[in-house]
C-alpha positions as CSV (number, residue, x, y, z in Angstrom):
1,X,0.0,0.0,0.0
2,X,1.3,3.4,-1.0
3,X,0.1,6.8,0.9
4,X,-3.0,8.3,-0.4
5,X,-5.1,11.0,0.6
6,X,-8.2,9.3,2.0
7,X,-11.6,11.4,2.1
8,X,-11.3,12.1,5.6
9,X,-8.0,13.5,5.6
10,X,-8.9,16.6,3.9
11,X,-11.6,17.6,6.0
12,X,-8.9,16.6,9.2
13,X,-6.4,19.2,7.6
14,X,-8.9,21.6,6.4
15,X,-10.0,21.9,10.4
16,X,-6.7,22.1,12.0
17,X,-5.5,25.8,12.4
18,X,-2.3,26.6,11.3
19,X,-0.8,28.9,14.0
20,X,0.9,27.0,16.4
21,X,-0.8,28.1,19.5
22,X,-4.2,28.1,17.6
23,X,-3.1,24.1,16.9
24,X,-2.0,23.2,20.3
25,X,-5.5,24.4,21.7
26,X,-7.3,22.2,18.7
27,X,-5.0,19.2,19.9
28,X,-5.2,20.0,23.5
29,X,-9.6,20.3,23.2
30,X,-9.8,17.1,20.9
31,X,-7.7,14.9,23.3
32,X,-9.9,15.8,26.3
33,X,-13.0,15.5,24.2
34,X,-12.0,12.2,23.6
35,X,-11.6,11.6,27.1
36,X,-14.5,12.9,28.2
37,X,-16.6,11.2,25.6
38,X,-15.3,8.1,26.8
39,X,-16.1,8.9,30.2
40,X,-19.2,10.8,30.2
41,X,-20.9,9.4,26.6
42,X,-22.0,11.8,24.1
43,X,-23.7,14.1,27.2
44,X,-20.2,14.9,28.7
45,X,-19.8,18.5,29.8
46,X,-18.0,21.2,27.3
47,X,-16.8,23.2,30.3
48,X,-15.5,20.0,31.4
49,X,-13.7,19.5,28.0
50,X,-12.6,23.3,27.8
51,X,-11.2,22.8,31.5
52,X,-9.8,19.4,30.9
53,X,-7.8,20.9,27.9
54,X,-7.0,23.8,29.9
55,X,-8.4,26.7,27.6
56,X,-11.7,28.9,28.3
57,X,-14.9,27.7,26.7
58,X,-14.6,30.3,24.2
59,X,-11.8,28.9,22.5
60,X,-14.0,25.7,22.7
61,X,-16.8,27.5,20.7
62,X,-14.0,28.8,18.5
63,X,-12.9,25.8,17.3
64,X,-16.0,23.7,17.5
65,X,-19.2,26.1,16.6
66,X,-21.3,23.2,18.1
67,X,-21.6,20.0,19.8
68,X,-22.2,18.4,16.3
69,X,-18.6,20.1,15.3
70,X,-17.1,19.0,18.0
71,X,-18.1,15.4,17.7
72,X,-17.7,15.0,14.1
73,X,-13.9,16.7,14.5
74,X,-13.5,13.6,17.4
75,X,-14.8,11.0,14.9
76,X,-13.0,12.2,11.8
77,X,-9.5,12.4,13.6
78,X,-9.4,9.3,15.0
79,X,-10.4,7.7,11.5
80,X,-7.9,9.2,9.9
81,X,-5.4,8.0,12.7
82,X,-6.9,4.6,11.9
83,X,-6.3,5.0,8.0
84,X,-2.6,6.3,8.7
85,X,-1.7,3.0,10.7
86,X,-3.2,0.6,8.1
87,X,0.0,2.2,6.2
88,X,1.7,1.9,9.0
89,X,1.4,-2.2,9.0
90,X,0.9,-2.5,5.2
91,X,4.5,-3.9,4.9
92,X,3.9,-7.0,7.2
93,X,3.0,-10.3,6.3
94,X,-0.4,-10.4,5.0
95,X,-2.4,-12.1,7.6
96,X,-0.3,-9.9,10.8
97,X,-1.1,-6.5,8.5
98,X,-4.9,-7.8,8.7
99,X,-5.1,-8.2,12.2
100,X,-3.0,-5.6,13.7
101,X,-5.4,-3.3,12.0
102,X,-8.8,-5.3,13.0
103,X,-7.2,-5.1,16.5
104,X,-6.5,-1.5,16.2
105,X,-10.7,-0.9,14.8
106,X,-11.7,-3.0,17.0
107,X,-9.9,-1.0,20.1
108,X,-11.7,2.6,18.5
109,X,-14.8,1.4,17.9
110,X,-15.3,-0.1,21.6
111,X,-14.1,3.6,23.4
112,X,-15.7,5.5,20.1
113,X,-19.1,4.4,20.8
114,X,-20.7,7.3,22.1
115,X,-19.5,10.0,19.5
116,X,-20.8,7.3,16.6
117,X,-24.0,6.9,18.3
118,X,-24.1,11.3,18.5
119,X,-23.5,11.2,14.4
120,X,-26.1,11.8,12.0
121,X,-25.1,8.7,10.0
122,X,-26.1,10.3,6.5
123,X,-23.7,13.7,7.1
124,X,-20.9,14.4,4.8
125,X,-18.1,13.7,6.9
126,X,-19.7,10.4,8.3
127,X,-20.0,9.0,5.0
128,X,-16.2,10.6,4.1
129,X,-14.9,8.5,7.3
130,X,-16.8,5.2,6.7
131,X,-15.0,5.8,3.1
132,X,-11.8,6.2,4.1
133,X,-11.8,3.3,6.9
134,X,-12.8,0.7,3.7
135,X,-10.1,2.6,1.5
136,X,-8.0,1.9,4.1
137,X,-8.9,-1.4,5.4
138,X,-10.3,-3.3,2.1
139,X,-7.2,-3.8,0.3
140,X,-5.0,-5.6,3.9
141,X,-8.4,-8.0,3.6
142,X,-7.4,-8.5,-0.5
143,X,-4.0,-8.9,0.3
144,X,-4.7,-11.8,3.2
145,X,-7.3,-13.2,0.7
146,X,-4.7,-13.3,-2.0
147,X,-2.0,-15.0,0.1
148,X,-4.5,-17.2,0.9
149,X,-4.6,-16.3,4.7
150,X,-8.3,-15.3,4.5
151,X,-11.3,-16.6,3.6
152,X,-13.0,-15.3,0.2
153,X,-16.0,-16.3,0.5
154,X,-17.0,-13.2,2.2
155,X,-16.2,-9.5,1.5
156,X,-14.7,-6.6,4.2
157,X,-17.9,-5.3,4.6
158,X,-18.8,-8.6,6.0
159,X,-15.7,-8.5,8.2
160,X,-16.7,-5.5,9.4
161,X,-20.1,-5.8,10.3
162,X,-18.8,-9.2,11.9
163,X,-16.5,-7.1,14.3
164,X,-19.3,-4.4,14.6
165,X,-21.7,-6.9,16.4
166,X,-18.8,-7.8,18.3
167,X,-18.0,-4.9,19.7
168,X,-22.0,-3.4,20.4
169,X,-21.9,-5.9,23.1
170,X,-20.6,-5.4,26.9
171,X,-17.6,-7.4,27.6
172,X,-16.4,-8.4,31.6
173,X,-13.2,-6.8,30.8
174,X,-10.4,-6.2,27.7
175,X,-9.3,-9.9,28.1
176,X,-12.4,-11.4,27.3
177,X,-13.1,-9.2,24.5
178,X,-9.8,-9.7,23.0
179,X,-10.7,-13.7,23.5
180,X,-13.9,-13.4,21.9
181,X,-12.0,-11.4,18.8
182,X,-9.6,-14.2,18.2
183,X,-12.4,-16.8,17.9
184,X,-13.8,-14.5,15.4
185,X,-10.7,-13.8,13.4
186,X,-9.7,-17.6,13.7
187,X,-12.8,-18.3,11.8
188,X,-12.0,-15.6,9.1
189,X,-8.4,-17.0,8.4
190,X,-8.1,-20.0,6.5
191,X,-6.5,-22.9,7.6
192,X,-3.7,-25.1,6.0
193,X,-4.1,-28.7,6.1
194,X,-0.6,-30.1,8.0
């Protein structure tokens, strides 16, 4: 895989100011909204956020107009994060590029829940992201299929909804969800004959 501008990247640039201070503030507000939303669901405070990132809630409103902003800014970063390390593993063996990336959707879309659910599914930037996760994703599946690694009777969008289901559930703790993800992914990979 070569680097390529996924949809989602442009609207990640396109957001980020470009004066340093200005950027540290978006950086600083994004990583607390994160952590907030992960906390607190999609209800979690903005003065919270503003405080947590240690600016005043006008800077907030600067940067994020509204809730919906602020949310969709959240969601489209951390896809494009997502995109960047499918590159990132690209150069491993097929079947350990796959995974490391499943692991690494898998991981975002259990503490991303709440700014998903918050998304109008149908917006512009949802639909960009959802893009750029199967531009991103869809050709380490090919590449495990082609090697032989993965099955092919089934398609990434399969795979995806597969992990989806997955991860909508409540798990006891990270070690039984990662149990019940290799169980899954076991029955994805195809299996040489000794």
């Amino acid at each position: 895989m070569t680097a390529q501008p996924y949809p989602v990247s442009g609207f990640v640039a396109a957001q980020r100011p470009h004066r340093k201070d200005a950027a540290r503030n978006y950086d600083a507000l994004l990583a607390a909204a994160r952590e907030a939303f992960a906390e607190h669901g999609s209800e979690a405070s903005l003065e919270d956020i503003a405080r947590r990132a240690g600016v005043g809630i006008g800077t907030l409103y600067r940067n994020f107009p509204t809730r919906r902003h602020l949310f969709e800014s959240v969601y489209a970063d951390e896809v494009d994060a997502l995109c960047r390390f499918a590159l990132e593993v690209a150069d491993r063996p097929p079947w350990e590029a796959l995974t490391a990336w499943l692991r690494r959707f898998v991981g975002y879309t259990v503490t991303k829940r709440a700014v998903r659910e918050a998304l109008n599914h149908e917006s512009e930037i949802f639909l960009a992201c959802r893009e750029s996760m199967y531009q991103a994703g869809g050709p380490l599946f090919e590449r495990a299929q082609k090697a032989g690694e993965a099955r092919t009777d089934m398609n990434f969008d399969d795979l995806l909804r597969m992990l989806a289901g997955i991860t909508s559930t409540n798990f006891l703790d990270d070690t039984q969800r990662d149990r019940v993800l290799a169980v899954a992914l076991d029955g994805v990979r195809v299996h040489m004959a000794p």
